[in-house]
C-alpha positions in Angstrom: 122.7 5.2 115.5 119.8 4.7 113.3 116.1 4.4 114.8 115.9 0.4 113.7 119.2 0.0 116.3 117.6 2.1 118.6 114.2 0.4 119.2 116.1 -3.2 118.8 118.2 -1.8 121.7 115.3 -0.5 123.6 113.2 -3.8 123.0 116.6 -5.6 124.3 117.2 -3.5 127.0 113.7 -3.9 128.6 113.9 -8.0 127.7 117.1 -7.7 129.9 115.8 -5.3 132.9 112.4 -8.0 133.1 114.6 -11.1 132.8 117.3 -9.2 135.7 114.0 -8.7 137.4 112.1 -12.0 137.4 115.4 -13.4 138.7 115.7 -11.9 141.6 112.0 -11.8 142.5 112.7 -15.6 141.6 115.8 -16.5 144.0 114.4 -14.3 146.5 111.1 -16.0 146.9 112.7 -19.1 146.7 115.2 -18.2 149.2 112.0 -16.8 151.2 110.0 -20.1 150.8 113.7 -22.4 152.0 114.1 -20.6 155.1 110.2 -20.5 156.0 110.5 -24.1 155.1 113.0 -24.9 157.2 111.7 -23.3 160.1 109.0 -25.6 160.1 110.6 -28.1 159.8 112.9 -26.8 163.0 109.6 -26.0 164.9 108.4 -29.8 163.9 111.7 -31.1 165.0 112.2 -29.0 168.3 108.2 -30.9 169.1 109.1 -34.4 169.0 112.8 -33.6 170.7 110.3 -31.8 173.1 107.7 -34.3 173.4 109.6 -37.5 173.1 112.2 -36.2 176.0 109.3 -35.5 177.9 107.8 -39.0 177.3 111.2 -40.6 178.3 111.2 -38.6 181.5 107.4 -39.7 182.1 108.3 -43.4 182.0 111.9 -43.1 183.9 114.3 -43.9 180.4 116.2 -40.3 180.6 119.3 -42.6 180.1 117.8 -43.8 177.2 117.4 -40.8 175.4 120.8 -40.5 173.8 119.4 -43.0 171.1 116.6 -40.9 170.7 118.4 -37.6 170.2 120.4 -39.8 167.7 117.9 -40.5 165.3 116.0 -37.1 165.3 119.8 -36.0 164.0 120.2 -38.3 161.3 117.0 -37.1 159.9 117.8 -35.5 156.3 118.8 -32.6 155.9 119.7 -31.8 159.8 123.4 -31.6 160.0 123.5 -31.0 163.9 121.4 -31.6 167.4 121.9 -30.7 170.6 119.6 -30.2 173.6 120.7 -27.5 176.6 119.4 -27.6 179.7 119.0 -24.3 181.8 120.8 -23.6 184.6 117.5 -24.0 186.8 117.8 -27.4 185.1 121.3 -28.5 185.6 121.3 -27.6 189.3 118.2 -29.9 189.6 119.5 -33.1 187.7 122.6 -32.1 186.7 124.4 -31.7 182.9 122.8 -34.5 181.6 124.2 -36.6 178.8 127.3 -35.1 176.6 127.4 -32.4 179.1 123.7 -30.8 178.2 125.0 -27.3 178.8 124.9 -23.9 176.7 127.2 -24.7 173.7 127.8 -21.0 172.5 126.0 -17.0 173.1 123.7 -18.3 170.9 122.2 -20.6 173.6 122.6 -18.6 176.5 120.9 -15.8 174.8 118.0 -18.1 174.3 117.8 -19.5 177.6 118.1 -16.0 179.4 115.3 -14.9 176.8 113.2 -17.5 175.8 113.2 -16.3 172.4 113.8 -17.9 169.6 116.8 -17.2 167.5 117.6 -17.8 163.7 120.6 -17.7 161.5 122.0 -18.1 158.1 125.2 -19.1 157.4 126.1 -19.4 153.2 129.4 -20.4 152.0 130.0 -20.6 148.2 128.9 -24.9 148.3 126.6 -25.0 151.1 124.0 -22.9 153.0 122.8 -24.1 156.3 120.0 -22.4 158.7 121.2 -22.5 162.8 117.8 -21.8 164.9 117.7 -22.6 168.6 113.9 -22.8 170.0 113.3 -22.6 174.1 111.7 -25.1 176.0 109.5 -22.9 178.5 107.8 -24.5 182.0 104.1 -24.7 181.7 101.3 -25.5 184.4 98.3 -26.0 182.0 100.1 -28.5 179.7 100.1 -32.6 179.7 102.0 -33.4 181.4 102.3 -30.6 183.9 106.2 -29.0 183.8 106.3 -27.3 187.0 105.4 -31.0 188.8 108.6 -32.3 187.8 111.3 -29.3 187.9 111.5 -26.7 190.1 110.4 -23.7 187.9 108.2 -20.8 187.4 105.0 -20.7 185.1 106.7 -19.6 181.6 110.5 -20.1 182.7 113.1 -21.7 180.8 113.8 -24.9 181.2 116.0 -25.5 177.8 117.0 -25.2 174.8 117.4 -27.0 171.3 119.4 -26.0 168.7 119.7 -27.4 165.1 121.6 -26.5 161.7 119.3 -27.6 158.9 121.1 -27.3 155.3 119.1 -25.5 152.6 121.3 -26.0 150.0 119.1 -28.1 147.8 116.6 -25.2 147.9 118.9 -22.8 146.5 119.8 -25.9 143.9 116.2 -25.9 143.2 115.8 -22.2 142.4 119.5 -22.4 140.6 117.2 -24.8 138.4 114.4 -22.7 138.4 116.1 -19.6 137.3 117.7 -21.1 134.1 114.7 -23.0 133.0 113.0 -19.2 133.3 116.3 -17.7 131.4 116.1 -20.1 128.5 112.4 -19.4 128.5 112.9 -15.6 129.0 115.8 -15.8 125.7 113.5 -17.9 123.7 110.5 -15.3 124.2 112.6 -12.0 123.8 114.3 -14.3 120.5 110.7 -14.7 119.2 109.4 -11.0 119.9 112.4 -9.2 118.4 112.1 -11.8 115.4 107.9 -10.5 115.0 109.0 -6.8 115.8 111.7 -7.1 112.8 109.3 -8.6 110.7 106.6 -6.6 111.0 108.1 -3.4 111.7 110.9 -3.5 109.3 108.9 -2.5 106.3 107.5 1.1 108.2 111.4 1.6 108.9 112.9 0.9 105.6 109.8 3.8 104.2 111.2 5.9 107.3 115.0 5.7 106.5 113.8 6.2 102.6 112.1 9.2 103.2 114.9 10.4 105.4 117.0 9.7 102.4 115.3 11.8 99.9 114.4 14.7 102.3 118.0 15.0 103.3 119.0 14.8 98.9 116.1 17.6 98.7 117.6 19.8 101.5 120.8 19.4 99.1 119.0 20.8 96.2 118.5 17.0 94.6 114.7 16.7 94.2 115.2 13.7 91.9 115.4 10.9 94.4 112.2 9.0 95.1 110.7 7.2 98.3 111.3 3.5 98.1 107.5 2.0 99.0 108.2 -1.3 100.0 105.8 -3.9 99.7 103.2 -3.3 102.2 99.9 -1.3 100.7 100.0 1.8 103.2 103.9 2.6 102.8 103.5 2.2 99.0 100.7 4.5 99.2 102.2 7.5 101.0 105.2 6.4 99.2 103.5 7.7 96.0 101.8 10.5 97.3 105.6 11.7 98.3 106.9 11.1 95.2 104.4 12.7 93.2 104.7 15.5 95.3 108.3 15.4 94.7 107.9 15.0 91.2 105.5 18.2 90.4 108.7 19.9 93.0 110.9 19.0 90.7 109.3 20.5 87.3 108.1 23.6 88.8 111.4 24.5 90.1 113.3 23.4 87.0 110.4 25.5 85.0 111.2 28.9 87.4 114.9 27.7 87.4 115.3 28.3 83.6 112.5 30.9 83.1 113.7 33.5 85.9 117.1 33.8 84.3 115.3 35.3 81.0 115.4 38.8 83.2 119.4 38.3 84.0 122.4 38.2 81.6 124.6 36.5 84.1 122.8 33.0 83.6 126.1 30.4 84.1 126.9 31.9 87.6 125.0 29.8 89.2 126.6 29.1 93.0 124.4 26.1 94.4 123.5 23.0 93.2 120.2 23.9 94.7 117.3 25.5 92.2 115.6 27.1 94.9 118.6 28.5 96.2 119.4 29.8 93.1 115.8 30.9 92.5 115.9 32.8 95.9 119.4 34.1 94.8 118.0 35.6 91.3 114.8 37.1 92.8 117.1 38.9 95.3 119.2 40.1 92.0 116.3 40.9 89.9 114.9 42.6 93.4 117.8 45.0 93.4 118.1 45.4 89.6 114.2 46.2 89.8 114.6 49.2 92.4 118.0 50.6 90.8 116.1 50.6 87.3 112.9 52.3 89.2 115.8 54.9 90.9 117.5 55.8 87.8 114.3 56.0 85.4 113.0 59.0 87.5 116.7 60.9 87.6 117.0 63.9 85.9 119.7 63.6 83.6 122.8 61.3 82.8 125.3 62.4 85.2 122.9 61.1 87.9 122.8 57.8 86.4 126.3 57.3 86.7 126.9 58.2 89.7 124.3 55.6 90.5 126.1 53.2 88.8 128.8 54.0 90.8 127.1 54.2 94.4 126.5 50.1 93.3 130.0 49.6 92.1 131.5 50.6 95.9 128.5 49.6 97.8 127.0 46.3 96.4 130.4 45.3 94.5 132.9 46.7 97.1 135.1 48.1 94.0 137.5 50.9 94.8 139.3 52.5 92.0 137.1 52.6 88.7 136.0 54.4 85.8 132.8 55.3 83.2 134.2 56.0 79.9 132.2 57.1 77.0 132.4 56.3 73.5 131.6 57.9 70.7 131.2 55.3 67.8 131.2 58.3 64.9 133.5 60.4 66.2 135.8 58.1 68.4 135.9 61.0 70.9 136.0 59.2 74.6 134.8 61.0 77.4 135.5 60.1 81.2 132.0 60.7 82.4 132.9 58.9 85.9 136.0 58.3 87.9 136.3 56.6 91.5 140.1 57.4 91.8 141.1 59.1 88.8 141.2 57.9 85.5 144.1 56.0 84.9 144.0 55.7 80.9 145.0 58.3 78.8 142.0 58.0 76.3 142.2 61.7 75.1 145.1 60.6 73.0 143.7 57.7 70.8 141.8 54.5 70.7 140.8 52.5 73.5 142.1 48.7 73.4 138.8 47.4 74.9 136.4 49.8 72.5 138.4 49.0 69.7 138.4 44.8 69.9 135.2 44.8 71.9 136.5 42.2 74.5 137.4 42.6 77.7 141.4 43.7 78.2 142.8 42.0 80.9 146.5 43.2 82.1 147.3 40.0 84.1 146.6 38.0 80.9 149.8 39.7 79.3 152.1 42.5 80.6 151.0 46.2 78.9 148.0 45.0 77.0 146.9 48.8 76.2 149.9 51.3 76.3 146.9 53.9 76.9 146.7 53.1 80.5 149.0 55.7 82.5 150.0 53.2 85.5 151.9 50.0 84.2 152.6 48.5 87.8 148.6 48.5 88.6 146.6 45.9 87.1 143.4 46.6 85.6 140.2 44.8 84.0 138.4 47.3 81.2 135.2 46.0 80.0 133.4 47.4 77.0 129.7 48.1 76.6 127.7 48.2 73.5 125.8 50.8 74.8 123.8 52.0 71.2 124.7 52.4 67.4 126.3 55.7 68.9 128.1 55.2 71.9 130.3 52.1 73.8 130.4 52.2 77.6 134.3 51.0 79.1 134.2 50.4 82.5 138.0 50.3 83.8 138.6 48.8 87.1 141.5 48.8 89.0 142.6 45.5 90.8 144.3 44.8 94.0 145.7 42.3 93.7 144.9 38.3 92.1 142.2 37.8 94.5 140.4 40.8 93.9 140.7 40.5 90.4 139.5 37.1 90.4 136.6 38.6 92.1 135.7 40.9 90.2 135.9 39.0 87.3 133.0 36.7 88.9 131.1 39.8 89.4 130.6 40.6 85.3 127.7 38.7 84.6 125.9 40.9 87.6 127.5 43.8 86.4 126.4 43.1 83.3 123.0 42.9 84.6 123.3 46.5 86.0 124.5 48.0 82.6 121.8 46.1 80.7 119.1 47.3 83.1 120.5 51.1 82.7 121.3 50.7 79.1 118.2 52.2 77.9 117.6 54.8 80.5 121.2 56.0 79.5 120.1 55.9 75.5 117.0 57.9 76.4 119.1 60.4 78.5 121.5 60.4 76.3 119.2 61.2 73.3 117.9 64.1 75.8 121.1 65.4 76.3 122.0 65.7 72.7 118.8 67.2 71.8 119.1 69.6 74.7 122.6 70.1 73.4 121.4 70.9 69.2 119.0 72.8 70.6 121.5 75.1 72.8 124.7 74.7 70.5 125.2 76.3 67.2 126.4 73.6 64.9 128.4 75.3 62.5 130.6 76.3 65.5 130.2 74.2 68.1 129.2 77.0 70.4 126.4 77.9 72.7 123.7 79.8 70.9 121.1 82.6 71.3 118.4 80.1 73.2 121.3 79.0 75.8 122.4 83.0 76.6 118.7 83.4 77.6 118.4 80.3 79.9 121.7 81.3 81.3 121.0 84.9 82.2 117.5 83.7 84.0 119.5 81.1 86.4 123.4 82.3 86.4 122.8 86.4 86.4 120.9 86.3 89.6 123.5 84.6 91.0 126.2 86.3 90.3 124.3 89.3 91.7 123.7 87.6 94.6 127.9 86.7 95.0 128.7 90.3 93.5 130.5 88.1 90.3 131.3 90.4 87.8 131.4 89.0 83.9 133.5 91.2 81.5 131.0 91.0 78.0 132.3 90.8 74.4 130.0 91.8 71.5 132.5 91.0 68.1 131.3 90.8 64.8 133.6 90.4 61.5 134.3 93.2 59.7 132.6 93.6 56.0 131.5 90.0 56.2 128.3 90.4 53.9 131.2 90.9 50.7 132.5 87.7 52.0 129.1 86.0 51.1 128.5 88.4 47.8 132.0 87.3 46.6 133.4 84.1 47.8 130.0 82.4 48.1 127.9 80.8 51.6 130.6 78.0 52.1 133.6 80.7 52.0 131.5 82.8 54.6 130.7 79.8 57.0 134.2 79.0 56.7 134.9 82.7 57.9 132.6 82.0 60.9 134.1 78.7 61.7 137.2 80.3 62.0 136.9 83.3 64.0 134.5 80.8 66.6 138.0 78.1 67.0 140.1 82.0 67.4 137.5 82.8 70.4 137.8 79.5 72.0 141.1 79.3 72.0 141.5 83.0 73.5 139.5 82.7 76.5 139.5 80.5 79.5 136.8 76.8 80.6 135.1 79.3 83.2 134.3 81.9 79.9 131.1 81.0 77.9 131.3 81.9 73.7 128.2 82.6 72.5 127.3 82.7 68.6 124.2 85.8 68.8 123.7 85.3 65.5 124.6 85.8 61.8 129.1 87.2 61.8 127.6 88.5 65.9 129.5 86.7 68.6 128.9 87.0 72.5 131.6 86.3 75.1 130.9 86.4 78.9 134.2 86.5 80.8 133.7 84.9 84.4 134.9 87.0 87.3 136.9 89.2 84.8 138.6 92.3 86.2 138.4 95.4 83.5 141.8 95.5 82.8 141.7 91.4 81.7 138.5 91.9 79.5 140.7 94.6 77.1 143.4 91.9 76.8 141.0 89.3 76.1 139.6 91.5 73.2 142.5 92.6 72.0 144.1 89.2 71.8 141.0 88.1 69.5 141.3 91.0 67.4 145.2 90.3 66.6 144.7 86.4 66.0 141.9 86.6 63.8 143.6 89.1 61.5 146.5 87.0 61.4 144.1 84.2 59.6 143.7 83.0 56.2 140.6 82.2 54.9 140.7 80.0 52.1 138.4 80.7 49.3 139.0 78.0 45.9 142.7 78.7 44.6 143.4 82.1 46.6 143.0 82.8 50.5 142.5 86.1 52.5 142.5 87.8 55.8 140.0 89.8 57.5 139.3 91.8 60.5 136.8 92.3 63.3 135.7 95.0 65.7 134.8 94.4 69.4 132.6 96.3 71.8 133.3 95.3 75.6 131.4 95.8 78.4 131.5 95.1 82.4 128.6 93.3 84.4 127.5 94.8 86.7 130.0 97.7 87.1 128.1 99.1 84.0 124.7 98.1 84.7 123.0 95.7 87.0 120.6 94.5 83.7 122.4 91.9 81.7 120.8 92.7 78.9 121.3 96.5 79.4 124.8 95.8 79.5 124.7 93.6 76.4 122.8 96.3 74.6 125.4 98.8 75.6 128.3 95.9 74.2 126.7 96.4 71.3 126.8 100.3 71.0 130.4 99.7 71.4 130.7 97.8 68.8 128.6 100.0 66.6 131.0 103.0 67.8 133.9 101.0 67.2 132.4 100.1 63.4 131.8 103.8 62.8 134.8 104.7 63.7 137.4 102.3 61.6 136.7 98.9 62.5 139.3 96.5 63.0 139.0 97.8 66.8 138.0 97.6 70.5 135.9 99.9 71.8 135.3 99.7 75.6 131.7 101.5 76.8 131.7 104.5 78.1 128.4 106.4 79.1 129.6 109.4 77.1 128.4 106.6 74.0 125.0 107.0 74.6 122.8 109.5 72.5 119.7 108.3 73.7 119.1 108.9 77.7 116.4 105.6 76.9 119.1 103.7 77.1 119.1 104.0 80.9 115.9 102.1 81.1 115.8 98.7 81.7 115.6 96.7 78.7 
């Protein structure tokens, strides 16, 4: 119900409850004022009867008072008259005319009390008023009572009884009352007419501004406040809408600056600016602290597995994986898997890297024959991550739902990437560089600077857990006449060779080492003696078996090996190196193409004892 109906209803209601109200106070004062009325006129009435019976008795015409009693009855608005005499009375003249006695209770009640008793009687026509007033003996009146009848001072000596009709009076305030109702109507008419007229204008601006509050609270801040035409509701009419209106631009100004920080711009999910505003600032709240997180991680691994804390926790996504890409190579490296990685990237291109859209299996049955489960359906989404590396993300789905999900999730994942996207570059470029300057690049293998990292953090270690490494010190036999004969090329072709040999003899857990020049280092991990003889020994064969190419004509060539054990020999790693190297030595003085395990009965020098 609107307020307008509400105060018309009120102003009604109150029109009704006076109007109810001046009625009755109305018919009861005129109902008052007819019976007062009529009991005067009773009183009057029961005088003369009194006074003129008394006259007749004065002047001896009792018999004549029949006439008398006639005439006071046929007086208007008297239906009925009768006199009755006590018994006091009747015992001392008799019953009188028409038998002068007690008619009903109602006049022997009054002649046993002396009081005077009243009734109403209403019917639906007529109402009539019964009142029967006592004639009491007197002493001290004219003429004297107690001369004539033989009574006491004050007792009864009769009765008279009348009905008097009242009707007209309850015709007259019948009358009354609907002259007051028309004027009441014609009053409330003209008030509610005033009230409209005057008030109409502050309730249209009320229902107006109701209007455009409730289209603002929906996110619609174009609506404006309808004025009307009186000069105060026009004028905070246009203090509204001017407010309204500077509303409006500001949050269409934030509402298309703020998404400058987001990718996902489109994914808007309320009509609302300021709900989307709040909405972004919450994104660009989180995006904020995970960029802050991430920027002050160590290295790259750590990022990812940021990345992935977000995926499970913010995106609720299950079964998923990082995949990198390298653009030069085309290598593809799973640097993060939720669940296991489902694609076999290792052996070839990846659909998504290679179209750079996203591969969708729901779309069409088997989209990229690289991914290992056909009856899972998956979403894999590339990432143009730098001139040097792509970034797929491959997420499993559940089922339509969840896909549909998480395809409405891209633009914030998006975000997420973007936001890491150059903390990844920069720890990327790190990790390279760290890698250059710990990998040999002819071979591929760890160099000289890496060993000595690695023996100040691993060695202790392995002390600590009594590890024991098994240490290979090989070098190619005559490899200086490979250079004086062949040329540079022939000879780094000689060294790329034996380093593939070594890395395909020994296990992940073993570390190859180039130590410079034809020198190579191997550290076997937990190696028992017997294994780090095999190990040797199955270098030594394959790299003989090799041909080196050099122009039109290839050739073969041998090595020599010195082996040592960590810590069974010494507890110095580099003690133990040095004596891997006196192996070697011994094994080059004594024929090459050999493995020479150490034994202390090598040494010539007791120096060697001391720590190096």
């Amino acid at each position: 119900m609107s307020s307008k109906q509400k105060l018309i209803l009120t102003l009604l209601g109150l029109f009704i409850t006076f109007f109810i109200s001046m009625i009755i106070i109305t018919i009861v004062n005129f109902r008052d004022l007819g019976i007062k009325s009529a009991e005067k006129r009773a009183l009057l009435t029961a005088e003369i009867v009194k006074g003129g019976l008394t006259a007749h008795m004065v002047n001896g015409m009792m018999d004549k008072r029949a006439y008398f009693l006639e005439q006071i009855e046929n007086i208007d608005n008297i239906s009925a008259l009768w006199v009755a005499r006590s018994p006091a009375v009747i015992k001392q003249f008799g019953g009188g005319l028409n038998n002068e006695i007690a008619r009903d209770d109602i006049d022997k009640k009054v002649l046993k009390s002396g009081k005077i008793v009243k009734e109403m009687l209403e019917t639906a026509t007529k109402s009539t008023m019964r009142m029967t007033i006592p004639f009491t003996a007197s002493a001290f009146g004219t003429p004297n009572c107690i001369s004539c009848h033989d009574a006491k001072e004050g007792e009864v000596l009769g009765a008279v009884s009348m009905i008097i009709d009242v009707s007209d009076v309850r015709g007259s305030s019948l009358a009354t009352v609907t002259y007051i109702a028309l004027l009441a109507i014609i009053i409330m008419l003209l008030v509610l007419f005033f009230v409209n007229k005057f008030l109409k204008p502050y309730i249209n601006i009320f229902y107006s501004i109701r209007d455009v509050m409730m289209a603002a609270y929906d996110g619609n801040y174009s609506k404006r406040v309808d004025g009307g035409t009186l000069l105060e509701s026009k004028a905070v009419a246009d203090m509204l809408n001017a407010l309204l209106e500077k509303l409006q631009k500001v949050f269409q100004e934030i509402d298309k600056k703020v998404y400058i920080f987001l990718q996902n711009k489109n994914k808007n999910t309320s009509n609302d600016p300021l709900v989307n505003i709040n909405n972004t600032i919450d994104q660009l709240s989180e995006i904020y602290k995970f960029k802050q997180t991430i920027e002050h991680d160590e290295n790259l691994e750590d990022i990812y597995d940021r990345l992935a804390y977000v995926f499970k926790t913010k995106f609720n996504i299950e079964d998923f994986s990082f995949i990198e890409s390298d653009t030069t190579s085309g290598i593809k490296t799973v640097v993060y898997s939720a669940n296991g990685c489902h694609c076999a990237i290792e052996d070839g291109e990846c659909r998504a890297d290679r179209i750079n859209a996203i591969v969708d299996s729901s779309i069409f049955d088997n989209s990229c024959p690289k991914f290992n489960d056909a009856p899972l359906d998956y979403l894999c989404i590339p990432y143009s991550i730098s001139n040097e590396m792509d970034l797929i993300i491959s997420i499993v789905t559940k089922d339509e739902e969840d896909r549909l999900r998480i395809r409405s999730l891209l633009g914030l994942i998006e975000d997420y990437i973007s936001t890491a996207q150059p903390t990844i570059v920069s720890k990327k470029l790190m990790q390279i560089l760290n890698k250059v300057a710990r990998v040999d690049q002819l071979t591929g293998m760890y160099n000289r600077k890496y060993l000595d990292e690695f023996t100040d953090t691993a060695i202790p270690q392995a002390l600590r857990t009594n590890t024991s490494y098994g240490i290979l010190m090989i070098d190619i036999d005559f490899f200086k006449m490979i250079n004086d004969t062949y040329g540079h090329d022939v000879g780094d072709e000689a060294i790329r060779i034996i380093s593939r040999v070594i890395k395909d003899s020994i296990r992940a857990s073993d570390i190859a080492i180039r130590f410079g020049g034809e020198e190579f280092i191997v550290l076997l991990y937990n190696c028992e003696k017997e294994y780090i003889k095999e190990v040797a020994e199955k270098i030594r064969t394959t790299f003989a078996k090799q041909r080196i190419s050099a122009g039109s004509e290839s050739f073969s060539k041998t090595l020599s090996v010195g082996a040592v054990m960590f810590p069974q020999d010494s507890d110095s790693i580099w003690k133990c190196i040095k004596f891997a190297d006196i192996s070697l030595y011994h094994a080059k003085e004594h024929g090459r193409n050999q493995v020479v395990c150490f034994d202390t009965s090598l040494l010539k020098d007791n120096s060697l004892n001391k720590d190096f």
